[in-house]
C-alpha positions in Angstrom: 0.0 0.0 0.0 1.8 3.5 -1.1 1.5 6.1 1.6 0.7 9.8 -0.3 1.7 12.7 1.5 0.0 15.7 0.3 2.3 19.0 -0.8 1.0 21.1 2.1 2.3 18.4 4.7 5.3 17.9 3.2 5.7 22.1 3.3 4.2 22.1 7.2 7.0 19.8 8.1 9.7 21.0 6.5 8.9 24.8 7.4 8.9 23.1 11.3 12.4 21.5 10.4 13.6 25.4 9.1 12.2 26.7 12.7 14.0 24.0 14.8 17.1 24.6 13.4 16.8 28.3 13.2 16.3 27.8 17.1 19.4 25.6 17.9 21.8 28.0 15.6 20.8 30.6 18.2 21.2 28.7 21.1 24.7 27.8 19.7 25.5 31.4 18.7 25.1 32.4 22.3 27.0 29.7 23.7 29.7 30.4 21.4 29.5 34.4 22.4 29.1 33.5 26.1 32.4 30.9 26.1 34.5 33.7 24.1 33.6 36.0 26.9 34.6 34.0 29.2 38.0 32.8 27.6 38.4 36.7 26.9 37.5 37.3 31.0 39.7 34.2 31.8 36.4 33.3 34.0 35.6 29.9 35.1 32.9 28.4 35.1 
C-alpha cells in the first residue's frame, strides 16, 4: 500500500524543520558568544 503525502504536509514539516534549526543556531550562537567571553574574561565556570 503507497502512503501519499500531500504537498501542504510535506511544506508544514519541512517549514517546522527550518524553525528548529533556526532555534538551535541561536542557542549555539550564544554559547559560542558566552564561552568567548569568558575565555576573553579568563572566568571559570
Amino acid at each position: 500500500m503507497a502512503t501519499q503525502i500531500d504537498s501542504t504536509t510535506i511544506i508544514t514539516r519541512l517549514a517546522t524543520r527550518i524553525a528548529d534549526l533556526e532555534i538551535q543556531h541561536a542557542i549555539d550562537q550564544e554559547t559560542i558568544h558566552q564561552l568567548t567571553e569568558q575565555n576573553n574574561t579568563g572566568e571559570d565556570d
